[in-house]
C-alpha positions as CSV (number, residue, x, y, z in Angstrom):
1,X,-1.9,-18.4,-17.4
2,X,-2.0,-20.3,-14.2
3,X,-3.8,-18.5,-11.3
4,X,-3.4,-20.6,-7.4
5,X,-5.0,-18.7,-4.8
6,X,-2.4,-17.6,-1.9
7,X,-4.3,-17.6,1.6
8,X,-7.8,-17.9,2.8
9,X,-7.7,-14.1,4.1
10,X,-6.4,-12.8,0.3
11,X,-4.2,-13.1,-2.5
12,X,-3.0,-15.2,-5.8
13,X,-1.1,-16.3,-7.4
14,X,-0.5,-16.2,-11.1
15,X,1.9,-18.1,-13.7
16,X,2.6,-18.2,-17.1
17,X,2.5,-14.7,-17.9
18,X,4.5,-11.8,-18.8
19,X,3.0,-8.3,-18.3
20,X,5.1,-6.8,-20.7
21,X,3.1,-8.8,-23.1
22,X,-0.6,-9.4,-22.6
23,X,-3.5,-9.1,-24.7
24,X,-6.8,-7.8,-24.3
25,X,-8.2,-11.4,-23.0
26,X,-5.5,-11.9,-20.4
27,X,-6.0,-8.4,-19.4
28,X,-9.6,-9.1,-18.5
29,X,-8.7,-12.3,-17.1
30,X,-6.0,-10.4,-14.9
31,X,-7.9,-7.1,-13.8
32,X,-11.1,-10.4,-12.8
33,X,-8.7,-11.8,-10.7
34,X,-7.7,-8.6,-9.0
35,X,-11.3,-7.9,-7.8
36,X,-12.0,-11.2,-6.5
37,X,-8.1,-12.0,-5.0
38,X,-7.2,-8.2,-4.2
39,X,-3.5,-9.1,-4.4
40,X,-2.1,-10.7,-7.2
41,X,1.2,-12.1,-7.4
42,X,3.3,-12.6,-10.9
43,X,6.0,-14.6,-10.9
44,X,9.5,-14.4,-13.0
45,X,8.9,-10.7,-14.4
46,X,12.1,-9.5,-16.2
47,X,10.5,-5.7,-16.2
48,X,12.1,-2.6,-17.8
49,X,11.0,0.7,-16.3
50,X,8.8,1.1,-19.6
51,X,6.8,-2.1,-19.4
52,X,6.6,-1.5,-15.8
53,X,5.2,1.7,-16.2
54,X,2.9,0.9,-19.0
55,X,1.5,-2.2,-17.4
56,X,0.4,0.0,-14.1
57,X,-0.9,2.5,-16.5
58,X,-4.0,-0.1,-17.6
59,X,-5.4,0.4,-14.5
60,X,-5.2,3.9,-14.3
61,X,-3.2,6.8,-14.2
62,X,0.2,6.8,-12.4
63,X,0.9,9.3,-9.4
64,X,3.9,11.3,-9.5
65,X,5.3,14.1,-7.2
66,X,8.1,16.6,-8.1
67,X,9.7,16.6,-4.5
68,X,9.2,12.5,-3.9
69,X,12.7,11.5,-2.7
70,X,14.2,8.8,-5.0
71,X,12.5,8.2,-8.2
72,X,14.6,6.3,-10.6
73,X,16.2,8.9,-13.1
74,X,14.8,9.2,-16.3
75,X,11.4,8.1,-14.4
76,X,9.1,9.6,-12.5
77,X,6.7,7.1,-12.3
78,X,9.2,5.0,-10.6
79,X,10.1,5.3,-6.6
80,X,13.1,2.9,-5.8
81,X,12.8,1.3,-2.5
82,X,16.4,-0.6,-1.5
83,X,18.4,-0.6,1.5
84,X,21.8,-0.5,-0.9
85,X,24.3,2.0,0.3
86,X,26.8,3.8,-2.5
87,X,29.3,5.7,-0.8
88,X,27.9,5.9,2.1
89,X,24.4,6.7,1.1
90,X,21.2,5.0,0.6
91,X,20.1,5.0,-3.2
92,X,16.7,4.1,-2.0
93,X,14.0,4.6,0.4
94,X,15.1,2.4,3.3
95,X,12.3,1.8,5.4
96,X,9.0,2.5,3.5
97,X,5.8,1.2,4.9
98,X,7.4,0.4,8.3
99,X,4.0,1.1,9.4
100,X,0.2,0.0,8.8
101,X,-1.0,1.8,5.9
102,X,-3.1,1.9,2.8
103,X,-0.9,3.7,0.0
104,X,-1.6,7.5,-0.1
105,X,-4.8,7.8,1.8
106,X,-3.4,11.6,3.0
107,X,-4.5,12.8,-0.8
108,X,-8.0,13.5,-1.7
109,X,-7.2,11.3,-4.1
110,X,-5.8,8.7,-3.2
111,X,-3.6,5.2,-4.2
112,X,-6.1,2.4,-6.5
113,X,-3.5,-0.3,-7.1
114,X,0.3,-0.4,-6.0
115,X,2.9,-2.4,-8.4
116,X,6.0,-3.3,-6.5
117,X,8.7,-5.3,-8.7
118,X,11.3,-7.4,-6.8
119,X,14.6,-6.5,-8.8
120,X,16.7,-8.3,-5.7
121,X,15.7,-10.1,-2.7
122,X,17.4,-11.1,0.6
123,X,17.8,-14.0,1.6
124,X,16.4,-13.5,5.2
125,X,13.9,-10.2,5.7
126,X,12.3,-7.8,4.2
127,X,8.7,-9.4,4.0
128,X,5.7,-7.6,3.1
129,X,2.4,-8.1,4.5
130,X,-1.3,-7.2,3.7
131,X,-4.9,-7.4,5.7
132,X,-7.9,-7.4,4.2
133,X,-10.1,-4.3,5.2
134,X,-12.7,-5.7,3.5
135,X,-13.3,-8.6,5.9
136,X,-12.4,-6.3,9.3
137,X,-15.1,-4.4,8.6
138,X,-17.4,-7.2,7.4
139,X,-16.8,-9.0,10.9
140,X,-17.7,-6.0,12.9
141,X,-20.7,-5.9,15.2
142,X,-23.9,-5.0,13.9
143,X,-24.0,-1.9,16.5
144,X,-20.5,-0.9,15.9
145,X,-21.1,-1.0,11.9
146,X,-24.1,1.7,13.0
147,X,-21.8,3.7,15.3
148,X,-19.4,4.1,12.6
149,X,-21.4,4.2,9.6
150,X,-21.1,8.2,8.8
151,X,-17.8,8.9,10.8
152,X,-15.2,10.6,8.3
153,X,-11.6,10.8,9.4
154,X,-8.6,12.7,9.2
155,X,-5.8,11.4,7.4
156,X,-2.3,13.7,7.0
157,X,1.2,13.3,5.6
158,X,3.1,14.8,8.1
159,X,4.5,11.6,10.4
160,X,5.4,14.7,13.3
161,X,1.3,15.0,13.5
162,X,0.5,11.2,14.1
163,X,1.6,10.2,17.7
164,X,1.5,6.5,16.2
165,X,4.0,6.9,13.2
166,X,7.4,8.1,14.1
167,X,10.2,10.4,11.9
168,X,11.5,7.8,9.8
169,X,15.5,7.5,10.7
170,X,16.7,8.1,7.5
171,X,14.9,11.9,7.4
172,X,15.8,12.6,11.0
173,X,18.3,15.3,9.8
174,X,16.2,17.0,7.5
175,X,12.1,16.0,8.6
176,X,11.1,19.7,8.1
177,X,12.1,19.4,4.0
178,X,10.7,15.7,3.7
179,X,7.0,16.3,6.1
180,X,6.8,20.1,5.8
181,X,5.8,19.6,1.8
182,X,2.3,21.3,1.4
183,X,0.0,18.5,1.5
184,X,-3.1,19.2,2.2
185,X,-5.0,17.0,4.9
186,X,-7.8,14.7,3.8
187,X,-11.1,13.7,5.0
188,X,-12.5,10.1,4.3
189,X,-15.4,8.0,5.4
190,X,-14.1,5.7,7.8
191,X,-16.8,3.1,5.5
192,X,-15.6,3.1,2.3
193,X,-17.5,1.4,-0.4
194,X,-15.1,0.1,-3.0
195,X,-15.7,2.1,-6.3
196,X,-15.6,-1.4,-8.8
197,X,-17.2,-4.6,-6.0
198,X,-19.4,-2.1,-4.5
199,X,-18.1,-3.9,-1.0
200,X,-17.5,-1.9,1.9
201,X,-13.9,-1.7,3.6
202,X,-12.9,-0.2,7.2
203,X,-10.9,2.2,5.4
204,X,-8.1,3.8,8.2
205,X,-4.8,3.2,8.8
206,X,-2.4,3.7,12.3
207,X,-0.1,5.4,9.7
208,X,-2.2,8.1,8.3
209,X,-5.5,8.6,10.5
210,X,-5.1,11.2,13.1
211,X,-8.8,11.7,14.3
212,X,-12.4,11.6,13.1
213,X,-14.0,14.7,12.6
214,X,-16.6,16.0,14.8
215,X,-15.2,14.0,17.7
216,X,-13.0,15.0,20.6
217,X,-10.1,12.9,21.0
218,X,-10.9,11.4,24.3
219,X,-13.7,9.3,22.4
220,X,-12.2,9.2,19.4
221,X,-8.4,7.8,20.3
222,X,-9.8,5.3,21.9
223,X,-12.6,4.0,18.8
224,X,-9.6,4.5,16.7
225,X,-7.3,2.1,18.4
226,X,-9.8,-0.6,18.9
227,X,-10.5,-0.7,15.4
228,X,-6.9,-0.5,14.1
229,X,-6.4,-3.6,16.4
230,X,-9.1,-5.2,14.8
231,X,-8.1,-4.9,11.1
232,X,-4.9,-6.6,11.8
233,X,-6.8,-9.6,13.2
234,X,-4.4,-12.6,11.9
235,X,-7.0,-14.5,10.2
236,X,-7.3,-11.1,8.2
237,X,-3.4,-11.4,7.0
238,X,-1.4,-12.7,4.2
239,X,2.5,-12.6,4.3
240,X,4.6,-12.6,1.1
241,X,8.0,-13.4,1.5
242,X,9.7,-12.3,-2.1
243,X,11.4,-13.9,-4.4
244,X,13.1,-12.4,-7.1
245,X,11.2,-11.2,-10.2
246,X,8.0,-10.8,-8.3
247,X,6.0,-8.4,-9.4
248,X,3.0,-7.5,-6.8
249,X,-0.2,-5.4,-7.3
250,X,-2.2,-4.8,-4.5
251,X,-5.9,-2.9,-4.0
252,X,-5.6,0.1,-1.9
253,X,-9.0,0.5,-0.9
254,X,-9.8,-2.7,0.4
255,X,-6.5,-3.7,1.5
256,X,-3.7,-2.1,4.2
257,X,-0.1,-3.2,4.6
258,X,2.9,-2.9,6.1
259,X,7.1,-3.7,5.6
260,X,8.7,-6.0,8.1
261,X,12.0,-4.8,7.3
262,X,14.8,-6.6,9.2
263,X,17.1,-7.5,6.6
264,X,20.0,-9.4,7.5
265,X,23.0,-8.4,6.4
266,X,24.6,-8.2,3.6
267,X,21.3,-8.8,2.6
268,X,20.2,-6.3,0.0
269,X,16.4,-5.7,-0.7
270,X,16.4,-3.4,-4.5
271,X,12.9,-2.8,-5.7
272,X,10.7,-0.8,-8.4
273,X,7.3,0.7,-7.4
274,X,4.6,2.7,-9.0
275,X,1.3,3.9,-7.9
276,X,-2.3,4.4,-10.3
277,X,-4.7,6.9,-9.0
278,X,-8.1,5.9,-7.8
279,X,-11.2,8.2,-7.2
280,X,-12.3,10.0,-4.4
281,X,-13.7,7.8,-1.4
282,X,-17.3,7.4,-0.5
């Protein structure tokens, strides 16, 4: 196992591995690297739904939801994200994470680690790219850390709530089945302290944060979109540009990320993703 750090802002790189078969050293090895790179990429995976599933399953368990739009049959552990059309329709979500987010933050509990296999790539789009939250809020001010340092904010579902995240075009016809599920909103610190590294992360997201509780929105908008424009700093930023066989997992509480889409034609983007549970933010 060959591991080749990625950027200066996050991310590796690792080699010479196949999840499907690791023992217990290379897991410790692996789940090391995670905490200290946050994003690890492995190269040349040749997954099955099952290894897939039971690799993601060492860190936790996985999240699944009875009315989550295209799960891969036979597997509900398993969202498929693809822009390939059968007959006229889309056998995958099209466009997820077309905005800033950190994966599942409307849940109380929400996304630990993301694993997103590349099954086909285009050759042109369809990029993915992370910041590290750690390091926006490490770089904060001294008096903005203490302004923000017991703030808790509102994070919900519902993308007809956030004035920042439109209706996603592919659920414009039927938004009120797709965002009117019963999901509770959730409250987090806006601080959170990561529950392995003990580090701290400026844990919001354009995507899913709303408001901060306690605070009108005439002071809170405005904190809001100051910091959002700070976590996406460029020297915070790592871009992964797939290849196929790539199998990425990333750290949800110290990391948010976003889909760059614009896949050129007939280029076709076919994935596998599941998603382990973490704890409750604090």
């Amino acid at each position: 196992m060959q591991i080749k750090r990625l950027s200066d802002a996050l991310g590796a790189e690792i080699t010479g591995v196949d999840v499907a078969d690791i023992d217990d050293v290379e897991f410790a090895e692996i789940h090391a690297a995670f905490l200290e790179h946050q994003l690890l990429v492995f190269r040349d995976q040749a997954l099955e739904p099952e290894p897939h599933i039971e690799f993601s399953k060492r860190f936790g368990a996985i999240e699944t939801r009875p009315e989550r739009p295209f799960t891969l049959p036979g597997y509900p552990e398993v969202s498929v994200l693809s822009n390939r059309m059968v007959e006229g329709k889309p056998v995958g979500v099209l466009s997820a994470g077309d905005f800033w987010h950190t994966d599942l933050s409307f849940g109380e509990i929400p996304c630990r680690a993301t694993f997103l296999h590349a099954l086909e790539v285009a050759e042109e789009g369809g990029d993915t790219e992370w910041s590290n939250i750690y390091t926006a809020y490490e770089t904060l001010s001294d008096d903005m850390k203490a302004r923000i340092a017991d703030l808790r904010c509102t994070h919900v579902f519902d993308r007809r709530r956030n004035r920042r995240a439109q209706v996603d075009a592919q659920f414009a016809d039927k938004a009120d089945e797709i965002y009117g599920v019963p999901v509770p909103d959730a409250v987090h610190p806006m601080v959170r302290q990561h529950p392995e590294t003990g580090r701290k992360s400026l844990y919001i997201s354009p995507r899913f944060v709303v408001g901060v509780e306690g605070m009108e929105d005439y002071e809170a908008q405005p904190l809001l979109d100051e910091l959002f424009e700070h976590q996406i700093e460029l020297k915070f930023r790592y871009r992964h540009t797939w290849r196929q066989g790539d199998l990425l997992m990333w750290d949800n509480p110290c990391l948010i990320h976003i889909g760059r889409g614009d896949i050129k034609s007939p280029g076709i983007r076919h994935m596998h993703r599941t998603m382990v549970l973490g704890d409750r933010p604090h």
